[in-house]
Every structure is written in structure tokens, then in C-alpha cells.
N, C-alpha and C positions, 0 to 999 in steps of 0.2 A: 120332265126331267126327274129321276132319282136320286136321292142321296142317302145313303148308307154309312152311321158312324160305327163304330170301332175302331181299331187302329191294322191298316189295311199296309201292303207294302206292294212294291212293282211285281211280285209273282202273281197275285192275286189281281194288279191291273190288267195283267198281261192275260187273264181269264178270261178277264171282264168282254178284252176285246176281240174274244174268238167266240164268246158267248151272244153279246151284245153286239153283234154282227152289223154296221151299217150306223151304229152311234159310236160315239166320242167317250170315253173314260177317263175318266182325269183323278189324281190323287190329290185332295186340299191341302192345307194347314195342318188339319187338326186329326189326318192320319182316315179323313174320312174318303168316300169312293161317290164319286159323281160320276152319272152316268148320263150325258149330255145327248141332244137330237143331233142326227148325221148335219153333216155340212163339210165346208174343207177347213183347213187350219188346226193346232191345237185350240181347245176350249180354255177358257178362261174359269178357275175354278170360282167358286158361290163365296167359300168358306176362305178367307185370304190369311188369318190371322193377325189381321190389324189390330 
């Protein structure tokens, strides 16, 4: 898995997942870009801001 901090928004997810063809993209807490292994369902991000 990847994760990429900065501060990311849903244009830039929606990149991700034309990019990252076959993995999961998810946006955390903290603005960061997780780039998850394929599967089905949404991924559950890393970063929660607990």
C-alpha cells in the first residue's frame, strides 16, 4: 500500500483511480491519498483521525 500526505481532494482521488487501475483510493483524515490493493468494497483508510 501507498500513502501520500499533502492535502489531496476528490479531483485528485478521482486520478488516482484511472491511474491506479485495479487498486482502491481512498482519502484519510488528514487530507492524505491512500492507495489500497484491489479487492471489492470501499477500503477502510490507515489515517482515521482519532
Amino acid at each position: 500500500m501507498l500513502i501520500f500526505t499533502g492535502h489531496f481532494d476528490e479531483h485528485d482521488l478521482a486520478t488516482a483511480r484511472r491511474t491506479c487501475s485495479g487498486r482502491r483510493p481512498v482519502l484519510n483524515a488528514d487530507g492524505g491519498l491512500e492507495i489500497h490493493p484491489g479487492g471489492a468494497g470501499e477500503p477502510t483508510p490507515l489515517v482515521t483521525g482519532l
